[in-house]
C-alpha positions as CSV (number, residue, x, y, z in Angstrom):
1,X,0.0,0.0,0.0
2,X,1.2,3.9,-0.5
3,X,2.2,5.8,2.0
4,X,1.5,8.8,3.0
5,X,4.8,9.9,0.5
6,X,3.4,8.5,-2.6
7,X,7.0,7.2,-3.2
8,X,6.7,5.4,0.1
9,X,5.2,1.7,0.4
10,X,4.8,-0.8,2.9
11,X,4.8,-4.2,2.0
12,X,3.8,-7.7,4.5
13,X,5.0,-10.8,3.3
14,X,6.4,-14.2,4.9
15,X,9.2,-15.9,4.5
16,X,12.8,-16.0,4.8
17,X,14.1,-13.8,2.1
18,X,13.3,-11.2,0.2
19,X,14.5,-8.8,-3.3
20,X,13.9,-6.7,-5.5
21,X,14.3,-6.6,-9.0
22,X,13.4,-4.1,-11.8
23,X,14.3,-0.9,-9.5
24,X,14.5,2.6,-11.8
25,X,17.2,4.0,-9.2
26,X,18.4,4.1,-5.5
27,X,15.8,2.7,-2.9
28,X,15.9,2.5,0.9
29,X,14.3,-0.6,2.4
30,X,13.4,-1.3,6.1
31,X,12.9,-4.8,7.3
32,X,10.4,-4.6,10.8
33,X,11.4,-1.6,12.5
34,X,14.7,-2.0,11.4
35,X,17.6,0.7,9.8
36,X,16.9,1.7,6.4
37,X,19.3,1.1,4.4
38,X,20.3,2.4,0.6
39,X,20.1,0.1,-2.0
40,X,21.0,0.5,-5.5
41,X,20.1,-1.3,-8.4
42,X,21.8,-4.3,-10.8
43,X,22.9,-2.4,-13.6
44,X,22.4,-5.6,-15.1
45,X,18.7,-6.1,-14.4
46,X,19.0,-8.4,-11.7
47,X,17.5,-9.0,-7.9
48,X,19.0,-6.9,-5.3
49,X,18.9,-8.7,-2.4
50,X,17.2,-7.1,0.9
51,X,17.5,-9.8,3.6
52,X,18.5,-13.4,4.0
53,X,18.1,-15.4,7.0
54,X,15.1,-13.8,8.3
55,X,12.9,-16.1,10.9
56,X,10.4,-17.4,8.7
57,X,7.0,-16.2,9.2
58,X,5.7,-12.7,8.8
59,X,7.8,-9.5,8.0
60,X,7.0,-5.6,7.5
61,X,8.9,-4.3,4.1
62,X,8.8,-0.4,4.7
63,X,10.5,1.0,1.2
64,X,10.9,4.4,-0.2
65,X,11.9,5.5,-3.8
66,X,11.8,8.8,-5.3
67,X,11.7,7.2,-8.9
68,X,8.6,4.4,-7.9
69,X,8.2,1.6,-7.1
70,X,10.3,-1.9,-8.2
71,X,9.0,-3.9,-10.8
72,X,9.4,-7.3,-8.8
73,X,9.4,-8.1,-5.3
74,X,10.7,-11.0,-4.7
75,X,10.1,-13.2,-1.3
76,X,11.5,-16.8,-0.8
77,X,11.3,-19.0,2.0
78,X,14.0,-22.2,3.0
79,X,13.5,-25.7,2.7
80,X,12.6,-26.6,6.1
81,X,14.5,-30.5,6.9
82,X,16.5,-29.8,3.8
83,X,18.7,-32.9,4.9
84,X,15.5,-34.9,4.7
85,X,15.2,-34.2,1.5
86,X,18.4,-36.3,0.6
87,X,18.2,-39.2,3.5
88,X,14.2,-40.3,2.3
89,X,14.9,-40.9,-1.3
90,X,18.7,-42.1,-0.6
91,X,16.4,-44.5,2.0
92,X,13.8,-45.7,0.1
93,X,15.7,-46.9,-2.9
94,X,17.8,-49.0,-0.7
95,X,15.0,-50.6,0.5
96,X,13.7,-51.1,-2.9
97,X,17.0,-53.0,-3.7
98,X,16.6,-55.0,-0.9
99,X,13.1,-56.2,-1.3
100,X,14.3,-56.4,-5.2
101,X,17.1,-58.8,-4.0
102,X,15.0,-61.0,-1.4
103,X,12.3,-61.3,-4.2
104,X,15.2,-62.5,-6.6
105,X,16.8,-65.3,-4.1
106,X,12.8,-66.1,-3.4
107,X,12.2,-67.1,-7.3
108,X,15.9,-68.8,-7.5
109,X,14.8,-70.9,-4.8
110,X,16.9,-69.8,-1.8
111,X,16.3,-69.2,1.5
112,X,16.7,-67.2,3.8
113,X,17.0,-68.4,7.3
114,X,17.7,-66.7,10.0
């Protein structure tokens, strides 16, 4: 929403991260009740980034640009269990191969004792 600066906005979002891309000059950004700090932009075209690492849940973006607002704001959140991500798959196909292999030694007629 505009501020009461019509170059001011105020933006909610959740997650973890956030950037901007698509800024027409220098913008200064403050993340909930934070510093402002001055940002310029890509000369590229790409992201800027405002903050990484956040706690993930809600967040107050407070910005102010005297050339208007960014084309894109970006917001991004972290894989929560990122580690689980490897060790189920990894997991599952080694189970796979070993029901694979006890179904194998089944139909060549071994047993398995124990």
């Amino acid at each position: 929403m505009a501020g009461p600066a019509s170059n001011t906005w105020t933006v909610r979002f959740e997650g973890t991260e956030v950037a901007l891309r698509g800024m027409t000059g220098p913008v200064e950004a403050a993340i909930d009740g934070g510093a402002a700090r001055t940002l310029t932009p890509d000369p590229e075209g790409g992201a800027v980034s405002l903050a990484s690492g956040l706690p993930d849940g809600e967040h107050t973006l407070v910005l102010r640009s005297p050339n208007g607002a960014p084309a894109v704001f970006l917001v991004g959140r972290a894989q929560p269990l990122a580690w689980l991500w490897v060790l189920a798959p990894a997991l599952l196909l080694l189970a796979l191969a070993v029901v694979g292999a006890l179904i194998s030694l089944r139909v060549a007629g071994w047993r398995v004792t124990s």
